[in-house]
Structures are given as structure tokens and as C-alpha cells.
N, CA and C of each residue as an Amber inpcrd file, in Angstrom:
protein
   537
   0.8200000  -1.1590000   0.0000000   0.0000000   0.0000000   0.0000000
   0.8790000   1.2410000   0.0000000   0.6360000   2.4910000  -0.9720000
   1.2420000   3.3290000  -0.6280000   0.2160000   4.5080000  -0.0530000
   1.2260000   5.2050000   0.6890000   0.8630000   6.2300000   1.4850000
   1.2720000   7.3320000   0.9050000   0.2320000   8.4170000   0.5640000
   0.7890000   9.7580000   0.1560000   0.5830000  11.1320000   1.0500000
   1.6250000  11.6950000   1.1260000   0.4000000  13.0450000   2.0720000
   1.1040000  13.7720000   1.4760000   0.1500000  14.9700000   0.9600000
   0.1540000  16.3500000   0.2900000   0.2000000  17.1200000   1.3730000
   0.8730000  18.1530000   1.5360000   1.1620000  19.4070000   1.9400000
   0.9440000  20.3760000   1.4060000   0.1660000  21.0590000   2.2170000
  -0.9500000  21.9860000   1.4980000  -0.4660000  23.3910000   2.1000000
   0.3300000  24.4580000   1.5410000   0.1860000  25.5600000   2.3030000
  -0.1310000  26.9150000   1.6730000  -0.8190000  28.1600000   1.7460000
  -1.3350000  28.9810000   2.0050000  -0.8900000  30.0380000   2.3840000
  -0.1330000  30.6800000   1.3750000  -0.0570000  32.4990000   1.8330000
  -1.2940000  33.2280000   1.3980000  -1.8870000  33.7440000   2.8310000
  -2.8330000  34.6260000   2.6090000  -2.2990000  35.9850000   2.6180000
  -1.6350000  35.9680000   2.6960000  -1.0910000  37.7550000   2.4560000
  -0.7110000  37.4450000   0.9640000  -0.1550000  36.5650000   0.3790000
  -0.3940000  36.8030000  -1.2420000  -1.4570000  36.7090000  -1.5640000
  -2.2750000  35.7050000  -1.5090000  -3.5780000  35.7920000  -2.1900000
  -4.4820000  36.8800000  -1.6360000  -4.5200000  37.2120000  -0.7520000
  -4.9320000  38.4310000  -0.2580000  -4.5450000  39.9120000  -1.1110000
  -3.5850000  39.6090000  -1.2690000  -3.3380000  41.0370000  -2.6470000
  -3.5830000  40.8000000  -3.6330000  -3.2700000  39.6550000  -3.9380000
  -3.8850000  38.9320000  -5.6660000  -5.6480000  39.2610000  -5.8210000
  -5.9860000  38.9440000  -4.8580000  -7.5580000  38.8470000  -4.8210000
  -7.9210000  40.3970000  -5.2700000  -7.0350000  41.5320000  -4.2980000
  -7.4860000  42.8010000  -4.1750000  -7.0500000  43.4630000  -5.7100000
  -6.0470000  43.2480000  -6.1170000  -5.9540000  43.5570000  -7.4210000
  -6.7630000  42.7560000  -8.7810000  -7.2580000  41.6310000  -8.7050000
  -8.3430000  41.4750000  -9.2780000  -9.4310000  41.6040000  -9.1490000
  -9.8860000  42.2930000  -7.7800000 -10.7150000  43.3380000  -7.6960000
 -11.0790000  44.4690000  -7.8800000  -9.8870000  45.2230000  -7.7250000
  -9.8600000  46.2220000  -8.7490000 -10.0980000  46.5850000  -9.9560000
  -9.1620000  45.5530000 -10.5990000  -9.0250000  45.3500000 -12.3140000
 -10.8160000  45.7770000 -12.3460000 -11.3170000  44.7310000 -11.7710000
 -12.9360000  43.9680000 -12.0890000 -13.7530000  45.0910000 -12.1670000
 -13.6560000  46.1060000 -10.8700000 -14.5800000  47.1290000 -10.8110000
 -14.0540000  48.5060000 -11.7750000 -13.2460000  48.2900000 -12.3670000
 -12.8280000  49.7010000 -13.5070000 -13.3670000  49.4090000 -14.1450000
 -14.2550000  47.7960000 -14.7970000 -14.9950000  47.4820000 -15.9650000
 -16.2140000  47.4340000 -15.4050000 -17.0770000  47.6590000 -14.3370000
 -18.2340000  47.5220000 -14.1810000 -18.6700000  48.6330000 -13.3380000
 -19.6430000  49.1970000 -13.9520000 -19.9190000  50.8460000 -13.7200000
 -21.1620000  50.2650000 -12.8740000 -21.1300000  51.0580000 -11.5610000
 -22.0340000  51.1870000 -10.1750000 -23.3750000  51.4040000 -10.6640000
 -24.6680000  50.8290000 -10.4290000 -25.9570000  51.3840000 -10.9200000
 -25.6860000  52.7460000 -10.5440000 -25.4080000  53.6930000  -9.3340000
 -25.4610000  55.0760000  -9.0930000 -25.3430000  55.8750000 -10.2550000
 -23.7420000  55.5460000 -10.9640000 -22.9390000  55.9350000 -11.6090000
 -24.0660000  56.0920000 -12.6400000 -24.6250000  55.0130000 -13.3810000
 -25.4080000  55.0960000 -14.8320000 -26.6220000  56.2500000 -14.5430000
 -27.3060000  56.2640000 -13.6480000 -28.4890000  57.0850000 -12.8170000
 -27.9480000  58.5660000 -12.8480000 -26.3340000  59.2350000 -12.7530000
 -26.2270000  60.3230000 -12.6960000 -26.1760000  60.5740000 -14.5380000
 -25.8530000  59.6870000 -15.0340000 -25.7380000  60.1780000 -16.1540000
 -26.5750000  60.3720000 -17.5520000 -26.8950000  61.8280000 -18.3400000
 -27.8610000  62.2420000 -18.8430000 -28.1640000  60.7460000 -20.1280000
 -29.2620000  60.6480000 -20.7240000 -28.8080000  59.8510000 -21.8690000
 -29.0540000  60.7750000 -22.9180000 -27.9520000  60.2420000 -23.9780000
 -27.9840000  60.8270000 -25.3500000 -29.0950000  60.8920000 -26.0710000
 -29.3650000  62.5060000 -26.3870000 -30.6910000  62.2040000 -27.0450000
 -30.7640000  61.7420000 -28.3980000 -32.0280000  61.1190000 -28.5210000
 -31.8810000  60.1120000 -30.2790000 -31.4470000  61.2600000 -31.3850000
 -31.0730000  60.8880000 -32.3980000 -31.3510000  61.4060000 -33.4270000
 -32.2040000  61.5400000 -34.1200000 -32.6580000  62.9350000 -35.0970000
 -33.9500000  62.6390000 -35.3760000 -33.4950000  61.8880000 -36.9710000
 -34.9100000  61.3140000 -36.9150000 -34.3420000  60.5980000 -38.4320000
 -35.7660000  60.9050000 -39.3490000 -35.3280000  61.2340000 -40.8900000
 -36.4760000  61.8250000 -41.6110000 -36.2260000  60.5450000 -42.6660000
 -37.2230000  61.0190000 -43.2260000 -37.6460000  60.3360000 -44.1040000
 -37.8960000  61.1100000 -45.6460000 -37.7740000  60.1060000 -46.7930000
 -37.6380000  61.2950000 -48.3830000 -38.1510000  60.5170000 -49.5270000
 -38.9050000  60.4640000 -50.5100000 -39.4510000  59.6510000 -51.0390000
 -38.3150000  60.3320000 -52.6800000 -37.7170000  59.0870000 -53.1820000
 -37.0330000  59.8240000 -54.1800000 -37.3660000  59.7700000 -55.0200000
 -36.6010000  59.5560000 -56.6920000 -37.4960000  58.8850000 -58.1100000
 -38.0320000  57.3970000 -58.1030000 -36.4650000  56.6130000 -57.0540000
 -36.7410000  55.3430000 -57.5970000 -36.8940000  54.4580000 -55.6860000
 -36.6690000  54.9240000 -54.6960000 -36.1950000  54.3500000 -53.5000000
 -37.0060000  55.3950000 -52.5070000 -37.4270000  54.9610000 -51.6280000
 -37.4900000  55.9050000 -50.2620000 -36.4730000  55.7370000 -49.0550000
 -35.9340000  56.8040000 -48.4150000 -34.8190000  56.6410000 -47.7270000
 -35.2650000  57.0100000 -46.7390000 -34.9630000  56.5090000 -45.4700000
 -35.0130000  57.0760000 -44.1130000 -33.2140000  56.8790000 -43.6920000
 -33.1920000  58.0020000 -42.6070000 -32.3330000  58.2510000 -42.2560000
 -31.9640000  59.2700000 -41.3910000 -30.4510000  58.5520000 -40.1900000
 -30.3410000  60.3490000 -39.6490000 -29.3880000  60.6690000 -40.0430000
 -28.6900000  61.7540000 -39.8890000 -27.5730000  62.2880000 -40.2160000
 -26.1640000  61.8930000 -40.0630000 -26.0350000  61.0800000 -39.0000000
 -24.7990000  60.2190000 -39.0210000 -25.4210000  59.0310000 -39.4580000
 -25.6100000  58.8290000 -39.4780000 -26.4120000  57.0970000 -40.6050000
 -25.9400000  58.1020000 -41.8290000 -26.1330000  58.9730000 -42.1640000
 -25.8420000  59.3000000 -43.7460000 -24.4620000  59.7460000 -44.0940000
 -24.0240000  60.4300000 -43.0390000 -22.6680000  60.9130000 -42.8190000
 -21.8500000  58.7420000 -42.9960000 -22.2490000  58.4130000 -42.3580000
 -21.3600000  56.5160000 -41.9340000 -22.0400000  56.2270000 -43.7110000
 -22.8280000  56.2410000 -44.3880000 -23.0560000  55.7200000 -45.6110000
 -22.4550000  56.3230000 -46.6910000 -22.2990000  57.5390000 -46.4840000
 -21.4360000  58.1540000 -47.6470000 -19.4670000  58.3590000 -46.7710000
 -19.2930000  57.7770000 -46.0940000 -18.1680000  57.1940000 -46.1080000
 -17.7850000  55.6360000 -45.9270000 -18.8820000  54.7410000 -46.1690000
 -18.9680000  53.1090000 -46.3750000 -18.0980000  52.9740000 -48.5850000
 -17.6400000  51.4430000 -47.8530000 -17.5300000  51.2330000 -49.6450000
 -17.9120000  51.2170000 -50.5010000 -19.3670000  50.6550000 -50.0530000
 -20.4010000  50.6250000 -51.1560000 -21.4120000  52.1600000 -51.7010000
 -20.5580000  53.0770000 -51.1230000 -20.9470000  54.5300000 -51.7480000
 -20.7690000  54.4610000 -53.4780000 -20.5780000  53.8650000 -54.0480000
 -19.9430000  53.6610000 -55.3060000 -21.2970000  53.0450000 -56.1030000
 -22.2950000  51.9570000 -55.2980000 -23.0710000  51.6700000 -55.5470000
 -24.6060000  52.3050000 -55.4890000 -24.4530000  53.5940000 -55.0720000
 -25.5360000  54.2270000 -54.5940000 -26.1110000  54.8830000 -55.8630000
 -27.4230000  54.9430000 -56.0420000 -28.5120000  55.9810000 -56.5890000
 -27.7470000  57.6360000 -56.6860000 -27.4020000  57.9470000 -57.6410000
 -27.1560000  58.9230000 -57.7760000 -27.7870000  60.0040000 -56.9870000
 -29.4390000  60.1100000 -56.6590000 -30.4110000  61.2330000 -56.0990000
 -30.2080000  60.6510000 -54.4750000 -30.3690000  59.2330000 -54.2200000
 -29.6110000  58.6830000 -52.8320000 -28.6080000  59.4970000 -52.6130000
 -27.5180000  59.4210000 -53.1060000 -26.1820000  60.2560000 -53.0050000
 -26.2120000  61.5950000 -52.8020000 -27.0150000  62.7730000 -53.8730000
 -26.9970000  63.6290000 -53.4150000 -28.0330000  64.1030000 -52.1860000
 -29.0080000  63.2260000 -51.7600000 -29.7390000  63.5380000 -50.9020000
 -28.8340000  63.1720000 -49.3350000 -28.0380000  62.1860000 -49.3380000
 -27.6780000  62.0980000 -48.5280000 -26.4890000  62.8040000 -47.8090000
 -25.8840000  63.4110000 -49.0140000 -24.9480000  64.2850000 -48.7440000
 -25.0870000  65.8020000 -48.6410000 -26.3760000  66.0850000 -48.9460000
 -27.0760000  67.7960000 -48.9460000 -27.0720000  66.8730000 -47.3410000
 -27.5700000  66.2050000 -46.8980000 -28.6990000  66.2460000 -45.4080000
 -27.4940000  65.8180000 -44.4390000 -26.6070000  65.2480000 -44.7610000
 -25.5900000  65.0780000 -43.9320000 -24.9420000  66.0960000 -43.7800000
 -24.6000000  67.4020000 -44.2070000 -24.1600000  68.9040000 -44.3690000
 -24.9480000  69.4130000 -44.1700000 -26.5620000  69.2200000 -43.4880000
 -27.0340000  70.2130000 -42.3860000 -27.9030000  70.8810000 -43.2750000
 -28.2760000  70.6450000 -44.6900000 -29.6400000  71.1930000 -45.5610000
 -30.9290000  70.6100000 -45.2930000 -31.4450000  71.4940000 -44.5310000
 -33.4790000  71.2890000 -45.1420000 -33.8340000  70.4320000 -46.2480000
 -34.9130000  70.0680000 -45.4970000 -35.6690000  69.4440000 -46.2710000
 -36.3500000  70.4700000 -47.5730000 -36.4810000  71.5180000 -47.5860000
 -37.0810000  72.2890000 -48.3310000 -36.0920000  72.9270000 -49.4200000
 -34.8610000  72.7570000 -48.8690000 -33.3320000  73.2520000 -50.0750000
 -33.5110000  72.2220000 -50.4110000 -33.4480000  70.9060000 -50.3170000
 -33.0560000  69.3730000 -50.9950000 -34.4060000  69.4200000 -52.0460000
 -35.7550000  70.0860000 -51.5570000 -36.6140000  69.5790000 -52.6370000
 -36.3450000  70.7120000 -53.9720000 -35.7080000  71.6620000 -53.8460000
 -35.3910000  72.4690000 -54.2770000 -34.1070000  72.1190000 -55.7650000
 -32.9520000  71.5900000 -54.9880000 -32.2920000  71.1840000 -55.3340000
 -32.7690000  69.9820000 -56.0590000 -33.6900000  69.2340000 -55.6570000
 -34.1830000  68.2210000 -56.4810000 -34.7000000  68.1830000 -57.7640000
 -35.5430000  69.3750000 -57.7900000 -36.2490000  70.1190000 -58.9580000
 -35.2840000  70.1490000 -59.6500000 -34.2210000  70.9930000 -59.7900000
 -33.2930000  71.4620000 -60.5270000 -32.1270000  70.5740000 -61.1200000
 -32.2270000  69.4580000 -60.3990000 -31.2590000  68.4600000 -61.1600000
 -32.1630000  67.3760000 -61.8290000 -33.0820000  66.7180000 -61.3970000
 -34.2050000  65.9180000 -61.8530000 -34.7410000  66.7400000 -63.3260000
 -35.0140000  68.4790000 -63.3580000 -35.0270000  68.9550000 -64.4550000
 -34.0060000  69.1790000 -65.9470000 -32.6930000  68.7380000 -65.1990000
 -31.3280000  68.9220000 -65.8910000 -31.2510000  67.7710000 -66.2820000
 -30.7580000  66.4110000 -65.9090000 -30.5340000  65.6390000 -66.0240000
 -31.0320000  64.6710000 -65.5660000 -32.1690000  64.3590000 -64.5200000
 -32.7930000  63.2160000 -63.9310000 -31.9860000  62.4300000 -63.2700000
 -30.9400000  63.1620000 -62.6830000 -29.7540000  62.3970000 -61.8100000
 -28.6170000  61.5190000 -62.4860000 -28.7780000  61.8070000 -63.9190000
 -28.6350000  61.0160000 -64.4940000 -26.3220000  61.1830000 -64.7950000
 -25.7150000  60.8470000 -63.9800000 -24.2060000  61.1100000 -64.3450000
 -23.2430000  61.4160000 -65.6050000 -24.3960000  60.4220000 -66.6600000
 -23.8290000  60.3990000 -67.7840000 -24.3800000  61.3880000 -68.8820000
 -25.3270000  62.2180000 -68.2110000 -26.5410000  63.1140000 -69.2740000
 -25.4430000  63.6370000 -70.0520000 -26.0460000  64.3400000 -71.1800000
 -24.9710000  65.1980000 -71.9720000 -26.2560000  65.7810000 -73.0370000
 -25.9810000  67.1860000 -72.5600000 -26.7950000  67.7790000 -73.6710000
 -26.1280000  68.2880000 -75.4290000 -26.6830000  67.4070000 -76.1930000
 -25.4770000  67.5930000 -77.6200000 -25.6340000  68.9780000 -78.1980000
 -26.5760000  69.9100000 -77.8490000 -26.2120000  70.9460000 -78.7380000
 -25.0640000  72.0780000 -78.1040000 -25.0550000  72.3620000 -76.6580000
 -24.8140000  72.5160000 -75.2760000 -23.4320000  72.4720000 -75.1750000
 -23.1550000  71.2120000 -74.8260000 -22.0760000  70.1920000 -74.1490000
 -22.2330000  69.9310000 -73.0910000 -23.1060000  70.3300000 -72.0920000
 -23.5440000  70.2150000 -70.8220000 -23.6140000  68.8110000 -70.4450000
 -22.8840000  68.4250000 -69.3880000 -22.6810000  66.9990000 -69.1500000
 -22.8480000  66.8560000 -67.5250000 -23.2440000  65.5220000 -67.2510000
 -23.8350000  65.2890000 -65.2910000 -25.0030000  65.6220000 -65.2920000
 -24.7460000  65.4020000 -63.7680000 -25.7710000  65.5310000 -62.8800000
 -26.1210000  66.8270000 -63.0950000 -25.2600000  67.8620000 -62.8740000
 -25.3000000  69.5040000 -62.6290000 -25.9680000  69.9290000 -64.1230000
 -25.0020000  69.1490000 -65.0500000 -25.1760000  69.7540000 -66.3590000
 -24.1760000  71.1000000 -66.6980000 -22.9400000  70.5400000 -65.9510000
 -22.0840000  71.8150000 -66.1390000 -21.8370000  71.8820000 -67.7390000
 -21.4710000  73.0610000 -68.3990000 -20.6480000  73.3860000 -69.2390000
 -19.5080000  72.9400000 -69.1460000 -18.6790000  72.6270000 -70.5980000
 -17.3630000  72.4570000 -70.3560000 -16.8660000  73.8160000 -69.8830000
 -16.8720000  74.9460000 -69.9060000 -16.4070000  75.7880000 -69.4520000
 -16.4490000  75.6110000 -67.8430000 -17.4050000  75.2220000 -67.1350000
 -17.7600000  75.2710000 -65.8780000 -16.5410000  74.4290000 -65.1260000
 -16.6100000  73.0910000 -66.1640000 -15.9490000  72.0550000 -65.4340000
 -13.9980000  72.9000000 -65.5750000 -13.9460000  73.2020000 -66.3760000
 -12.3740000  74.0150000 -66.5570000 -12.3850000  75.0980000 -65.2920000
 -13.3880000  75.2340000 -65.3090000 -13.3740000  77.2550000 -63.6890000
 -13.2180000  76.1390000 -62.5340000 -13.1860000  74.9360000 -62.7830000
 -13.1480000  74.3850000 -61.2490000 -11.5950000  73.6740000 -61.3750000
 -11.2260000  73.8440000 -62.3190000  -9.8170000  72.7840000 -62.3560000
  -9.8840000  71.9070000 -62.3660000 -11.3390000  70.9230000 -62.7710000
 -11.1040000  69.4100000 -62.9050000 -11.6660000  68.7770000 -63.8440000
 -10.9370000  67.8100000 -64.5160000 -11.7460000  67.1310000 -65.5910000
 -13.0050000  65.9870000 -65.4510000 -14.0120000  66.4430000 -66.4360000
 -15.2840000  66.0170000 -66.8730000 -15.1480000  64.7090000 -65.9210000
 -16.1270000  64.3710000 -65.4870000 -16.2350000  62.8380000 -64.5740000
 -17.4970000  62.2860000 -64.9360000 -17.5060000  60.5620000 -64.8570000
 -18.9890000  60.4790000 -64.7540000 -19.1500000  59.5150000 -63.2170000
 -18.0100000  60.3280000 -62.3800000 -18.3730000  59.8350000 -60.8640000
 -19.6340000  60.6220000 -60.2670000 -20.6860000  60.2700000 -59.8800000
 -21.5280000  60.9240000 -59.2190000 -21.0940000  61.4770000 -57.9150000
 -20.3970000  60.7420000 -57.3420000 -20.0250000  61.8560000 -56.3070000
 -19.0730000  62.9510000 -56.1500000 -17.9720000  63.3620000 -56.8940000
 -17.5480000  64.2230000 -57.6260000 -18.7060000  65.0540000 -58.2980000
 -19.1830000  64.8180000 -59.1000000 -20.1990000  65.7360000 -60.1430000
 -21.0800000  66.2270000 -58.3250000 -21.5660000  65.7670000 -57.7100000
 -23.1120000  66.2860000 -56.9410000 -21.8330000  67.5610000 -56.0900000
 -20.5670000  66.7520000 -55.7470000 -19.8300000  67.8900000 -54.8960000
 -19.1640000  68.8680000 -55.7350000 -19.1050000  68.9150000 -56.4970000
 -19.0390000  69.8570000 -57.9230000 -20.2330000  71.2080000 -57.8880000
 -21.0210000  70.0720000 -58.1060000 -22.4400000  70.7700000 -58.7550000
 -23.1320000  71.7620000 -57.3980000 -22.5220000  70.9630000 -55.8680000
 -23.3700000  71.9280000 -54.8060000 -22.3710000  73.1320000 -54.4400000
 -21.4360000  72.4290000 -54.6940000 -19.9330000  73.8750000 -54.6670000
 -20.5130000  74.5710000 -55.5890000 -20.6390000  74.6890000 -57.0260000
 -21.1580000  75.8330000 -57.7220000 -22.3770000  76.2270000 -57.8850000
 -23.6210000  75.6930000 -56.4670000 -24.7010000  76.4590000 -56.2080000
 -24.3290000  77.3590000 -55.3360000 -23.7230000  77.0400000 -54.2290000
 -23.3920000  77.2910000 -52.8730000 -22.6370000  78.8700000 -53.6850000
 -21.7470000  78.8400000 -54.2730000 -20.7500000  80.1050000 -54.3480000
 -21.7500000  80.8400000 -55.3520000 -22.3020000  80.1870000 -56.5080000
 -23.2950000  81.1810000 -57.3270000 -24.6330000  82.0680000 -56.6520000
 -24.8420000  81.0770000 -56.2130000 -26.3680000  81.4960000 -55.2670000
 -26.8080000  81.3940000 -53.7260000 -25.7880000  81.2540000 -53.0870000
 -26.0470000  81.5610000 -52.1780000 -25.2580000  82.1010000 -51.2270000
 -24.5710000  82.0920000 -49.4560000 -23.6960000  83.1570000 -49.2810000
 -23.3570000  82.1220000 -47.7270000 -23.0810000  82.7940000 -46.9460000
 -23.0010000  82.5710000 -45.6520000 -23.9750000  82.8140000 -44.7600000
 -24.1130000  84.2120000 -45.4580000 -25.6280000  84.5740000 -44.7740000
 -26.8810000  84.5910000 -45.3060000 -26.9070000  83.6780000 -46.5340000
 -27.5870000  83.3320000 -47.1700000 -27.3710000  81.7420000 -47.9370000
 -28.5280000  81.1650000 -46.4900000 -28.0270000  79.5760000 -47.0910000
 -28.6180000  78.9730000 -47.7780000 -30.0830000  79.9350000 -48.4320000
 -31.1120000  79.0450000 -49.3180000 -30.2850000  78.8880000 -50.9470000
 -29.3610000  78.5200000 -51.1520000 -28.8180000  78.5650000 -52.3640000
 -29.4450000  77.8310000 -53.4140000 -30.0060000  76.8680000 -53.0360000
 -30.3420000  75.6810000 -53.3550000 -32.0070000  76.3470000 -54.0050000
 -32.6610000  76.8970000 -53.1250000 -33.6250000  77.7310000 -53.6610000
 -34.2020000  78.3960000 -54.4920000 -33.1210000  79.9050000 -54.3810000
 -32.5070000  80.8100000 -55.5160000 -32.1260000  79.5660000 -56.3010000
 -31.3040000  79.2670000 -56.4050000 -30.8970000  78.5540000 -58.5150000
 -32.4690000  78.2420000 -58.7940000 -33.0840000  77.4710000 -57.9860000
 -34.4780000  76.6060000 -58.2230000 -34.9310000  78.0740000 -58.8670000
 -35.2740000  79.1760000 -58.2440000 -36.3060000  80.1840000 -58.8140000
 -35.2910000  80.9610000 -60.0460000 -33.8630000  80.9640000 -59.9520000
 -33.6880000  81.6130000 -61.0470000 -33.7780000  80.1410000 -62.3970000
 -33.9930000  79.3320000 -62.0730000 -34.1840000  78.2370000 -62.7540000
 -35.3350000  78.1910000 -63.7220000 -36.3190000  78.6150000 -62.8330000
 -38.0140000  78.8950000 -62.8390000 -38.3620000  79.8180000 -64.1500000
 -37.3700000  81.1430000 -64.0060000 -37.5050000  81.7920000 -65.1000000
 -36.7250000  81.9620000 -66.1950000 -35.6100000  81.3970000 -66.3870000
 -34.8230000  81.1160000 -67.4380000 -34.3070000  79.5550000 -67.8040000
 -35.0530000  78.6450000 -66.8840000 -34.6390000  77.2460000 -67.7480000
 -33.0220000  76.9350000 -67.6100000 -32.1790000  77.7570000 -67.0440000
 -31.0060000  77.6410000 -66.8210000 -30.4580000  77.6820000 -65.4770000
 -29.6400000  77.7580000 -65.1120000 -28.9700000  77.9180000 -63.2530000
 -27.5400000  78.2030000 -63.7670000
């Protein structure tokens, strides 16, 4: 028969600090009910809603801001695109329908439009002259052309202290068929 005896011994002053420092650790990751109770909660975002040519979009503003910097921005609806990028930069609903008019009347969102007597090409329907005053060549990236096209509402028609830009083109639109 064999006989075994284990010897068993026990520093409690180590495990006693071991314990207290994984107690610690423990409570830096777990926040006190008190703690959550003092603190305000974030209020929601509001999120709107837009019925376009071909899609209806809901959305809030960082949802649109996180979609137009996702990969699949490349795959988006041209009027998606510019709607989401007027509303993620803090435009009304009432400049975007504005702005809507005026490109839906130009081109129907359409990237590749090209008017042949013209030369007017995009979304915007810039002139080749237009696209040369900006320093960049003709694209049929939609997102280029819409940030193109709202840069040369923004500086034509509207101001700092005047942010309906989007508006104005719409009404000088109204009476000359042009912007």
C-alpha cells in the first residue's frame, strides 16, 4: 500500500493582494448602478424620411454621414447620393426639394446626361467651361459631379448669410430654364 500526504500551504497575504488587485481590475470594468443614474442619456437622433425617383430613404444624419463614407458609396442611386450628402451637411428638407427640382429637371440624376447641342454633361449639367473654372476634368463619378455641382450652387447662389442657395438657382431656374 502506498501512502501519500500532500502538503498543502497557504499564503494569505499573497492571495490576499492577488484577490485585491483582481478586484480592482474587475470594478474599472463595471460601472455602479449610481454611476449610470447620474448620467444624462444621449438624445436620439432625429431621423427623416424622403421619397425619391426610384427608393425611399429614411435616415439620420450620421447614418448618412457613416453611408457616404462606407464602400459601397460607389453603388448608390445617384439622387440617394446627393440627398444624402445635402442632409448630412445640415440642408433642409425644403433646399433638398429644391435642389431636387433642378437636377431631376437637368438631367434626372442622371451622371452620364450630356446635352449635344450645349455640351452640358452630369448631374449639374455643367458646361465644359464650368468644369475648366473648377480645375477638374469632366467625370462620370456621381459623387464628384453632386460635390461639384453643390460647390457651384453654394458660391453662385447663395452666401453665408444666405443659405437658401439651393432655392434661388431653383427660382432663377423657374424663369430662365437655366442655373
Amino acid at each position: 500500500m502506498l501512502n501519500i500526504r500532500i502538503n498543502f500551504q497557504v499564503d494569505l497575504k499573497k492571495l490576499g493582494a492577488k484577490l485585491a488587485v483582481f478586484l480592482i481590475a474587475i470594478s474599472h470594468l463595471v460601472v455602479p448602478p449610481t454611476a449610470q443614474a447620474l448620467t444624462t442619456p444621449a438624445k436620439p437622433e432625429k431621423s427623416v424620411t424622403v421619397s425619391l425617383t426610384y427608393l425611399k430613404v429614411t435616415t439620420t444624419k450620421s447614418e448618412a454621414k457613416a453611408a457616404l463614407a462606407s464602400d459601397t458609396v460607389k453603388y448608390f442611386d445617384a439622387e440617394a447620393l446627393a440627398f444624402l450628402t445635402t442632409y448630412s451637411d445640415g440642408w433642409d428638407m425644403k433646399e433638398w426639394k429644391c435642389l431636387q427640382n433642378i437636377w431631376q429637371k437637368e438631367s434626372h440624376f442622371n451622371p452620364k446626361a450630356k446635352n449635344m447641342s450645349s455640351g452640358a454633361y452630369g448631374i449639374a449639367q455643367f458646361m465644359p467651361s464650368t468644369w475648366g473654372n473648377y480645375g477638374v476634368e469632366k467625370t462620370a463619378e456621381a459623387k464628384l459631379q453632386i460635390k461639384y455641382g453643390l460647390r457651384y450652387i453654394y458660391k453662385r447662389y447663395g452666401s453665408a448669410s444666405d443659405p437658401n442657395g439651393a432655392c434661388n438657382a431653383w427660382a432663377f431656374w423657374q424663369k430662365n430654364r437655366w442655373y
